[in-house]
C-alpha positions as CSV (number, residue, x, y, z in Angstrom):
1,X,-202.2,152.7,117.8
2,X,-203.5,154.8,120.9
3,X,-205.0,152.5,123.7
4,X,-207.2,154.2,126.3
5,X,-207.9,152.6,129.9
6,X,-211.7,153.3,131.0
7,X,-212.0,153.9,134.4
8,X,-214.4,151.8,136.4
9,X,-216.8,152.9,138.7
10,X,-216.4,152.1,142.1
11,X,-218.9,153.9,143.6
12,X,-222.0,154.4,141.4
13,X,-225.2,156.1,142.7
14,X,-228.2,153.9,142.0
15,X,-230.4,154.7,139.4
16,X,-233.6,155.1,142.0
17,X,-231.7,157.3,144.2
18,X,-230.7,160.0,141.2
19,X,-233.8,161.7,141.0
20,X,-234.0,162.7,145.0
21,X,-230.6,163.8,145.4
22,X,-229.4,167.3,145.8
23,X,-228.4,168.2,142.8
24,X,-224.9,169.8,143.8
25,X,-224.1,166.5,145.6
26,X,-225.0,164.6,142.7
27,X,-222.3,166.9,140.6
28,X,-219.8,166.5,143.0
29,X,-219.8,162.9,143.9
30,X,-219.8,162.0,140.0
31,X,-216.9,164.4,139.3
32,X,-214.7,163.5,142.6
33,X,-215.8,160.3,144.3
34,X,-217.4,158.1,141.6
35,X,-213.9,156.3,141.0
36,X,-212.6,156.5,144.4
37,X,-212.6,152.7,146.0
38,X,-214.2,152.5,149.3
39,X,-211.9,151.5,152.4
40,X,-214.3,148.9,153.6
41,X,-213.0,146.7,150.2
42,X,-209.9,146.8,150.6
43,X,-207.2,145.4,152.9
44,X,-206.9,147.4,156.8
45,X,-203.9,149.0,156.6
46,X,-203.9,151.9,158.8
47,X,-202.5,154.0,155.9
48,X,-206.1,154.2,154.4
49,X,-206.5,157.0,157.0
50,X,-203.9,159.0,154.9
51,X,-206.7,160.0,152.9
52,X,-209.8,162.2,154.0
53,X,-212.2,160.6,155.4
54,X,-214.8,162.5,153.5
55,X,-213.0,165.2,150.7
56,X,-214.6,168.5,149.9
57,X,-214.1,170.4,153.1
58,X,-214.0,174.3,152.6
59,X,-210.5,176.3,154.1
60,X,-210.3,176.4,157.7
61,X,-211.3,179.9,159.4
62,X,-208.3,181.8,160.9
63,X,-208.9,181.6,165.2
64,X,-206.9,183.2,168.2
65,X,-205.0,180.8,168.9
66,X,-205.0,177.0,167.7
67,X,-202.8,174.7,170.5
68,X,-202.5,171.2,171.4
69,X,-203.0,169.3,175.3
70,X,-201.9,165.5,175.8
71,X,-205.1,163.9,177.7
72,X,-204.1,160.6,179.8
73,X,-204.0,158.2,176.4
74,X,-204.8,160.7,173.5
75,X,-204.2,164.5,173.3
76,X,-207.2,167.4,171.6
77,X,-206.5,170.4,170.0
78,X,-208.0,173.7,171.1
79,X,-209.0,176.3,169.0
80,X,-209.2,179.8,171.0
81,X,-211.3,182.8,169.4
82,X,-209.7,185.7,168.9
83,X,-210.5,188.9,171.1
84,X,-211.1,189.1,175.4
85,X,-212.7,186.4,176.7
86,X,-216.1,187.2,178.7
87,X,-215.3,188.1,182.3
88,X,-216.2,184.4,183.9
89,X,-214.1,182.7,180.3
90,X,-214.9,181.0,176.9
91,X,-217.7,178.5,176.9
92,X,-216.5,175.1,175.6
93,X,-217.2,173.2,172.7
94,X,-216.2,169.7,172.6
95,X,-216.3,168.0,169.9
96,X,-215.6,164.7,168.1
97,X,-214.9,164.3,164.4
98,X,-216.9,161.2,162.1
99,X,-215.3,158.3,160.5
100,X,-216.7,155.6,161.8
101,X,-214.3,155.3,165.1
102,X,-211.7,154.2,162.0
103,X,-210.9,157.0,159.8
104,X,-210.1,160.4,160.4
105,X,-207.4,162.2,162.8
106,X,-207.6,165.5,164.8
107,X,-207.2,167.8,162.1
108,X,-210.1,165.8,159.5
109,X,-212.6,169.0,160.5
110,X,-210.6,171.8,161.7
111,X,-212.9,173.5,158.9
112,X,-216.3,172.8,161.2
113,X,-214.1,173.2,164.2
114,X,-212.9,176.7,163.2
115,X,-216.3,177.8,162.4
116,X,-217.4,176.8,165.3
117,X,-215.2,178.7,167.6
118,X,-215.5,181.6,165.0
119,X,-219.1,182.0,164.7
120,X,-219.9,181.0,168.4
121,X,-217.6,183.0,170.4
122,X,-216.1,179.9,171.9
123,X,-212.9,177.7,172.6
124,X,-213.5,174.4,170.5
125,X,-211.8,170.9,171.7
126,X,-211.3,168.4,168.9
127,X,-210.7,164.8,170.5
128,X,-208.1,163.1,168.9
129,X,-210.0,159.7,170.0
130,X,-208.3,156.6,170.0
131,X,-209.6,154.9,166.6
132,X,-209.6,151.1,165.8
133,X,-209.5,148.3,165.0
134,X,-206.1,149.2,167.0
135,X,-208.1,149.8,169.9
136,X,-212.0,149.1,169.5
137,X,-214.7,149.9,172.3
138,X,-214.7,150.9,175.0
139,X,-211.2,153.1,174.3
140,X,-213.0,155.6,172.5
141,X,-215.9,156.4,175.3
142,X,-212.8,156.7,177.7
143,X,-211.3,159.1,176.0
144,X,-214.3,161.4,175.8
145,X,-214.7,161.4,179.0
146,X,-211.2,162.3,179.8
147,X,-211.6,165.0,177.6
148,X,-214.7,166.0,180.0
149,X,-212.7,165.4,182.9
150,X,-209.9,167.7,181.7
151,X,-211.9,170.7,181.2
152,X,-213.8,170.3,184.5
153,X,-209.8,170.3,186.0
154,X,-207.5,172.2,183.8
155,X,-209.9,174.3,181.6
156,X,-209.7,177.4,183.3
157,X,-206.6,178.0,183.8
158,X,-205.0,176.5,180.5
159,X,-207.6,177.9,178.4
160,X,-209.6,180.5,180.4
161,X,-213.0,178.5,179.8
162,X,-216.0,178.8,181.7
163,X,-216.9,175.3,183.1
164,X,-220.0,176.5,183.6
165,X,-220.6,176.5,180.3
166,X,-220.0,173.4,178.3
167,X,-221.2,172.0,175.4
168,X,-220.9,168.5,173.3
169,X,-221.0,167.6,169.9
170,X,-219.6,165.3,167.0
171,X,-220.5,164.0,163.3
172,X,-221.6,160.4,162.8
173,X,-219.1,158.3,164.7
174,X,-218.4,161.4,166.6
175,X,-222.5,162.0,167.3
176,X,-222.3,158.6,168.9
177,X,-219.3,159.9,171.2
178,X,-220.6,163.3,171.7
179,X,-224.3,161.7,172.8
180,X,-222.5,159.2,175.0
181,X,-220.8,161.8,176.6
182,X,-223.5,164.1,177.7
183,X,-224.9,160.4,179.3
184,X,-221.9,160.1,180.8
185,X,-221.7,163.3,182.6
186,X,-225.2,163.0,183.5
187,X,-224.7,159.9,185.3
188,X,-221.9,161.4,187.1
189,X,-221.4,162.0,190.7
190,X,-221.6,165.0,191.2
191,X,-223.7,165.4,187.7
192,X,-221.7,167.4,185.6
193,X,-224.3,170.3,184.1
194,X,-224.0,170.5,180.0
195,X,-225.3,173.2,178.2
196,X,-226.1,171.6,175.2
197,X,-225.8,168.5,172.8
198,X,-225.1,169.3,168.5
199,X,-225.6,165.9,167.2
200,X,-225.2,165.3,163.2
201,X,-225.8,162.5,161.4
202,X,-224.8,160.8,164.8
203,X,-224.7,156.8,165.5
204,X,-227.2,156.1,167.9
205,X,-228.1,152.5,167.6
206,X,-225.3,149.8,166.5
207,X,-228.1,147.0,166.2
208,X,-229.7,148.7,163.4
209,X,-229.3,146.8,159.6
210,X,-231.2,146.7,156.3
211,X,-234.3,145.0,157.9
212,X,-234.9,147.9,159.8
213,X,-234.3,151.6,160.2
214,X,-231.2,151.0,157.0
215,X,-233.9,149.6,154.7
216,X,-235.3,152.8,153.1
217,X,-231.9,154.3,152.5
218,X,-230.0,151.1,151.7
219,X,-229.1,152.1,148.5
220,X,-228.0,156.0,149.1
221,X,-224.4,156.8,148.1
222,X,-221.2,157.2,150.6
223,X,-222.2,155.1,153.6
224,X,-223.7,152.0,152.6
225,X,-224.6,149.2,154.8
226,X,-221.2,147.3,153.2
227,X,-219.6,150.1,155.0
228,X,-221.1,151.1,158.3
229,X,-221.0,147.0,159.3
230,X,-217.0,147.6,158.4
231,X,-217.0,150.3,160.9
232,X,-219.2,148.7,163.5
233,X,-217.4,145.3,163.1
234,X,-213.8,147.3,163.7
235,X,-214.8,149.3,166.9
236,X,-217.4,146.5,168.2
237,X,-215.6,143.3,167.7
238,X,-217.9,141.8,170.6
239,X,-221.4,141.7,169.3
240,X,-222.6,141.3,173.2
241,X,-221.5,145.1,173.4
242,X,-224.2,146.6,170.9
243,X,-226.6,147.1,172.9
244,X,-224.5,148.3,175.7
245,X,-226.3,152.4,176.0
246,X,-222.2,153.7,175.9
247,X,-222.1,152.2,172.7
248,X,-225.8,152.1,171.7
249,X,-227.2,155.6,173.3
250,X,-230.7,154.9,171.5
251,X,-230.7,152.3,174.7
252,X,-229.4,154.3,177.3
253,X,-232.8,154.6,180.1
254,X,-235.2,157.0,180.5
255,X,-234.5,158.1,184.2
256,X,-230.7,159.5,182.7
257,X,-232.3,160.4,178.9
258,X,-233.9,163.2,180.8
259,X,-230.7,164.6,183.1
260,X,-229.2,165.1,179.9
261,X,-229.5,168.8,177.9
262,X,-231.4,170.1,175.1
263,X,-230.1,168.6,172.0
264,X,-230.0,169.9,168.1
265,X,-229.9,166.9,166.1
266,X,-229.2,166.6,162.3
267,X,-230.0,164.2,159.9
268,X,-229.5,163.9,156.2
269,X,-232.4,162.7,154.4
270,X,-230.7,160.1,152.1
271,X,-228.9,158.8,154.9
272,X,-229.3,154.8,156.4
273,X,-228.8,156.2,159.8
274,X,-231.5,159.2,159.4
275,X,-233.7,157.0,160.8
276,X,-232.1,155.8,164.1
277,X,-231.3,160.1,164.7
278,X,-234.7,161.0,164.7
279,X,-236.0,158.0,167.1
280,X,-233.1,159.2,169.4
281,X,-234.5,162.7,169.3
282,X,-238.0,161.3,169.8
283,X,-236.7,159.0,172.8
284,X,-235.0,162.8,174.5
285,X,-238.5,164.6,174.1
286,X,-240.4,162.0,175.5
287,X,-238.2,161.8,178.5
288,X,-238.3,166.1,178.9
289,X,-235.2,167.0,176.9
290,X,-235.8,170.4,175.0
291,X,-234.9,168.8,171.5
292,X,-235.1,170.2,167.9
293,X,-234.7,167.2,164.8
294,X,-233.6,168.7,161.4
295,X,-234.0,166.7,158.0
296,X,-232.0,168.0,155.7
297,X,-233.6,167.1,152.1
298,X,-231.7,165.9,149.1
299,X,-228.6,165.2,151.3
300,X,-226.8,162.0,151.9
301,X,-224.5,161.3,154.9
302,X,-221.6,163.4,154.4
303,X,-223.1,166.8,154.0
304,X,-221.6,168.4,156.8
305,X,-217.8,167.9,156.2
306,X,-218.0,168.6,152.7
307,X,-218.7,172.3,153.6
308,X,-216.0,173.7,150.4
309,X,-218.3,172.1,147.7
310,X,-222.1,172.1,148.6
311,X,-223.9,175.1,149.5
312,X,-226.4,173.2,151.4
313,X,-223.8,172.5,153.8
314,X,-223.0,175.6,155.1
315,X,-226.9,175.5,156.8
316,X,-225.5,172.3,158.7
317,X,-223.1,174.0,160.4
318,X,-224.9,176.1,162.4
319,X,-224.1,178.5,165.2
320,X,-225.6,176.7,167.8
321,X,-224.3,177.4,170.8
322,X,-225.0,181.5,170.2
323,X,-227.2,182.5,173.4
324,X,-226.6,179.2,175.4
């Protein structure tokens, strides 16, 4: 007698969602994460960061040089381009990887990372940010901005970047960070100038649930409600700290909205935060700030790190920081 064991679904995409999803996405997550059980339902360990925090990113590019800095409670890696530098240095990306302030590790997107310091001529900083709920908010903010403060004092002459020149970005949990951060360095005294702001799929309001800007996309597959309340309940134990703008940028005021730069912002379409991304892009044009919004159709939340498998992807990472 042969006996079989049927595998159970542990991540099924709902039946109304099927027909507006992009087809390639719809392939892969059937094939790859359908039986994979979400972190969020299982006990925290802090092995469940082992895994990827979203599979399906493409090989990393080849760069320069590739070399990591300690920063007071954390440490980044920098990837250099290959080639001379221009005569005043590199311009400087930094940038902060998703996974809900919980998952993920410096090396989860050396694929975007690479591709950015490839196709944009410039020396990219991953943040290895402190994640929780090992150390919740505010430890990630602070490290972002040490990562600002280290560039502004070491950059030159460790890296040969152009502090003139800096730039901020992330994905999801990273969006939040990268968002905060240009606040940050506008409120600063001295201000400190940024060039620009890549923002996808970020985090911009940690109030936000399924009777609001989650209730369209409440049943889209990856990051469920279930899911991104695991994530905000780890890193923002204190519910008094939600609307707090360095955790909640959406709430951050006018008068420093508008100090900060011009900002791309992406958003998948079958994404619960979609929503809150495009308010925040309304909220930075109303207050001045040169800001472009893209929906990307078809595509839930993790379209950007899973670069190796959908060709829709590769238009989400961009080479935005080409004639800053």
């Amino acid at each position: 007698m042969t006996s079989t064991t049927e595998q159970i679904a542990k991540q099924p995409i709902h039946p109304s969602i099927i027909p507006r999803l992009d087809p390639e996405y719809l392939q892969f997550h059937n094939n790859n994460l359908l039986y994979l059980t979400p972190p969020h339902t299982l006990p925290w360990d802090p092995s469940l960061r082992n895994a990827p925090a979203v599979p399906g990113a493409s090989d990393p590019l080849p760069v320069g040089k590739t070399q990591d800095y300690d920063l007071p409670k954390t440490k980044f890696r920098a990837f250099t381009p290959e080639g001379t530098p221009p005569p005043k240095g590199w311009p400087v990306f930094i940038f902060f990887h998703g996974g809900g302030w919980t998952l993920g590790n410096i090396g989860s997107e050396t694929t975007f990372s690479t591709n950015m310091c490839v196709h944009a001529s410039c020396v990219v900083m991953s943040v290895d940010y402190r994640l929780a709920p090992e150390n919740p908010y505010p430890a990630a903010v602070e490290d972002a901005v040490d990562s600002l403060d280290w560039v502004i004092k070491n950059g030159h002459t460790e890296l040969g970047i152009d502090s003139s020149r800096i730039a901020v970005g992330g994905s999801s949990s990273g969006g939040n960070l990268a968002t905060i951060l240009a606040l940050k360095a506008a409120e600063s005294q001295p201000p400190i100038p940024l060039l620009f702001q890549l923002l996808v799929v970020p985090v911009t309001d940690n109030t936000a649930s399924v009777n609001d800007a989650w209730k369209e996309n409440q049943l889209t597959p990856w990051l469920s409600p279930e899911r991104m309340l695991w994530f905000r309940h780890n890193y923002l134990p204190n519910q008094a700290d939600w609307t707090r703008w360095d955790a909640s940028p959406i709430f951050a005021p006018d008068e420093l909205l508008r100090q900060t730069p011009r900002a791309w912002i992406a958003v998948a379409e079958l994404d619960i935060l979609r929503d809150e991304g495009v308010q925040y892009g309304e909220k930075l044009r109303k207050a001045g700030v040169d800001t472009q919004v893209e929906v990307y159709k078809g595509a839930p939340h993790p379209i950007m790190a899973m670069d190796g498998k959908l060709i829709i992807s590769f238009d989400v990472v961009p080479s935005r920081l080409e004639g800053s």
